[in-house]
N, C-alpha and C positions, 0 to 999 in steps of 0.2 A: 566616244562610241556608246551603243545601247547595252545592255546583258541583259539578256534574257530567260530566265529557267520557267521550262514546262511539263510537266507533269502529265501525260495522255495517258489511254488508252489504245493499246495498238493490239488490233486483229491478229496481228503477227505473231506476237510476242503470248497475246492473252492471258496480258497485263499491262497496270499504269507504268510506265519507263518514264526516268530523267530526261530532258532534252533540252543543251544552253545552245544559246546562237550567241552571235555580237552581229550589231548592223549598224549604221550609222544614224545618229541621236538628231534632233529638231536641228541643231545648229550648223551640222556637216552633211545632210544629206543634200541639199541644195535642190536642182531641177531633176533628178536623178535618180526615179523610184526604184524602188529593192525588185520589182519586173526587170529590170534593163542594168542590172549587175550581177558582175561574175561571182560564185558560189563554189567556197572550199568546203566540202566533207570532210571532216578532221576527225580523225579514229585516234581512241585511248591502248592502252597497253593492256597486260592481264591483269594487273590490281587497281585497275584503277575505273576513274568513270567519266562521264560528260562534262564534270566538272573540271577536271584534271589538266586539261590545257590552260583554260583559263587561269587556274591558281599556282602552275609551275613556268609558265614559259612569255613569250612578250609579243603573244600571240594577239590581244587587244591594240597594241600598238602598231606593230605591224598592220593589220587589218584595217586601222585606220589610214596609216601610209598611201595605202591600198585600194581604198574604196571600198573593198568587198564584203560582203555577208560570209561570217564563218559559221555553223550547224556542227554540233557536237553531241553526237549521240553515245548515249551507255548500253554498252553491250555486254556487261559481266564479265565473266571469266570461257566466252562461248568460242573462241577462237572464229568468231562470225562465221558461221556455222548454222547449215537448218537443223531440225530435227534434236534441238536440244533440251533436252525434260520436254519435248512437244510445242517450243519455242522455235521460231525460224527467225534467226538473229539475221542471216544473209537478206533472205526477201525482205527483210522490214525496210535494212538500209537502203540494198538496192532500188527496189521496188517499192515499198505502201510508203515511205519516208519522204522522197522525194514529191511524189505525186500530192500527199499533203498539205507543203508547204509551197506547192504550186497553189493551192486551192486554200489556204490559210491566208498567206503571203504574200502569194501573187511570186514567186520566187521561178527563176528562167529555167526551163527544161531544155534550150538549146545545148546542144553538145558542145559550141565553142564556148559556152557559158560556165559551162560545170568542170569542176576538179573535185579529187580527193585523193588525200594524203594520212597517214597516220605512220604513229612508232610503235617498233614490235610486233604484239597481235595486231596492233592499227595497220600495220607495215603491210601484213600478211592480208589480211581483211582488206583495204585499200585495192592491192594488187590482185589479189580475187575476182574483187567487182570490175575494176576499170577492164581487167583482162577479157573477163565474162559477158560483159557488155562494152564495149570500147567506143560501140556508135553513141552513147551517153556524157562520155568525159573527153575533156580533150587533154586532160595531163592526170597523170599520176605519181605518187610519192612514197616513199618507203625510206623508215630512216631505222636504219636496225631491224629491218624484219626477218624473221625465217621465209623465206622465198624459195626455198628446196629443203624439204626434210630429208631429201637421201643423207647427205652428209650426219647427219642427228639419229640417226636410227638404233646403231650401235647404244646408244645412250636413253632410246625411252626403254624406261622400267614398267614394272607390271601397274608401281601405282598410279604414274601417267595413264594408261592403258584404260584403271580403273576410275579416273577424273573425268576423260575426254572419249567415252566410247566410242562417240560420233564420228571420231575422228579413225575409228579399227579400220574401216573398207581401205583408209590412204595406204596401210601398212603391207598392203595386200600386195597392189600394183601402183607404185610411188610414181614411176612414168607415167603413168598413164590418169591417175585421179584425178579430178576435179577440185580436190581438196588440196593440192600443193601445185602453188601456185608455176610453177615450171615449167607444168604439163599441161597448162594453159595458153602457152606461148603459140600465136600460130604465125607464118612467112604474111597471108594476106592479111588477115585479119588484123592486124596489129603494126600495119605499116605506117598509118595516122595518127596510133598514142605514143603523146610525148611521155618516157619514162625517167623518172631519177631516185635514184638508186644510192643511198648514201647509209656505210658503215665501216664505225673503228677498226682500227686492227686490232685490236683488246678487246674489242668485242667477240664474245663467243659465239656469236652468228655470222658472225664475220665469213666462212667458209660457204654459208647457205646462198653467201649474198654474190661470191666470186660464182660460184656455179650458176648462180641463176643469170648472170653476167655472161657466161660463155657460152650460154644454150643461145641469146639474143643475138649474139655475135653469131654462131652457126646458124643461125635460120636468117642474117641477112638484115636484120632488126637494129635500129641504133637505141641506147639510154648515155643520158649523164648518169657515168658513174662514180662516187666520190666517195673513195677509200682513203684513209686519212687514220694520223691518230687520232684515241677518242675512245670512251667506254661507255656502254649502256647506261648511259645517264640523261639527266633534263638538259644539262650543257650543249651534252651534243646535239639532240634533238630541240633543241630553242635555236639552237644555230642555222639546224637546216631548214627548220621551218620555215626561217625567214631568205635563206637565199632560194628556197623551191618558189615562196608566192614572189618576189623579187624578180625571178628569173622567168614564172607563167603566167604570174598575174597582175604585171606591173600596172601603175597609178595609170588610170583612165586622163 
């Protein structure tokens, strides 16, 4: 496979951001241009960056298996999020990132084309977008993410509060925000995204992930959900990465 790091400018952000892909290299692409293959978004965690799949998980190999183009952008510590320091970390991915690498790449904007997946913040950010726009993606991934902050509430502190301002309007009305991913769930709208849902029970979001689980189940809505041992680790998340593109985006 290829690796790619790119260094832009983005409108969005206003500023240069990291951005790795993997695609398939001179010897494996075959008749089969990067227009007419399916496209994983792959969201990093809070510490980490675009890089960060790449160098912990067996996410190149997999992708090879696969065929597919994977796109790994760095989002800081923004919980993908607009309006941060005057950063709009949501639109970049959703929106000016894609359209991009249409126009870069030649990379497919059909909706049976495109996925996106990530762990943690990726979790949360992943499920954001697909939720937000769902005529764009045809599956979505969360492996550990917070997927309903009710349960966590008890637990942010002031200095949270002081990191993540952007995030103050959620705390206001948690049903009903745009910013937790729950209350994004809708009966119609969400009847065509394939969802999978995968966290430890040692995992301390583990709770975020059961609820967001039974809201799906009340509004009528299927996801694969895989609750399982397993802790906030690479382990787990190298694991799921690979039965999510296994299971959505198996070999052409």
């Amino acid at each position: 496979m290829a690796g790619i790091s790119m260094n832009f400018r983005s409108y969005e952000l206003k500023m240069n951001s990291l951005l790795t892909l993997v695609l398939p290299d001179s010897g494996r692409i075959g008749k089969l241009p990067l227009s007419g293959r399916r496209v994983l978004y792959l969201l990093h965690g809070i510490s980490q960056d675009g890089s960060s799949w790449l160098r912990h998980s067996h996410i190149e190999q997999v992708a090879e298996a696969s065929g597919i183009v994977v796109v790994m952008p760095s989002a800081g510590r923004s919980l993908y999020c607009d309006n941060v320091n005057g950063q709009n970390y949501f639109s970049y991915i959703a929106s000016e990132l894609p359209a991009y690498l249409n126009l870069v790449f030649g990379l497919s904007r059909k909706r049976e084309d495109n996925f996106i997946a990530g762990l943690s913040m990726g979790g949360l950010g992943a499920t954001k977008i697909a939720l937000t726009f769902p005529e764009n993606y045809s599956a979505v991934g969360s492996f550990s993410g917070p997927l309903d902050f009710r349960p966590l509430l008890p637990q942010i502190t002031e200095e949270w509060k002081n990191e993540f301002p952007f995030m103050l309007s959620m705390l206001d009305d948690p049903d009903n925000s745009p910013l937790n991913p729950v209350a994004l769930l809708d009966a119609q709208k969400h009847q065509a995204l394939k969802m999978y849902i995968a966290c430890g029970f040692q995992d301390d979001l583990y709770e975020t992930n059961t609820a967001f689980t039974d809201r799906v189940a009340q509004l009528g809505l299927s996801a694969e959900a895989v609750f399982e041992d397993g802790a906030h680790n690479w382990e787990f998340w190298d694991r799921h990465v690979k039965l999510f593109i296994e299971t959505y985006l198996p070999a052409l």
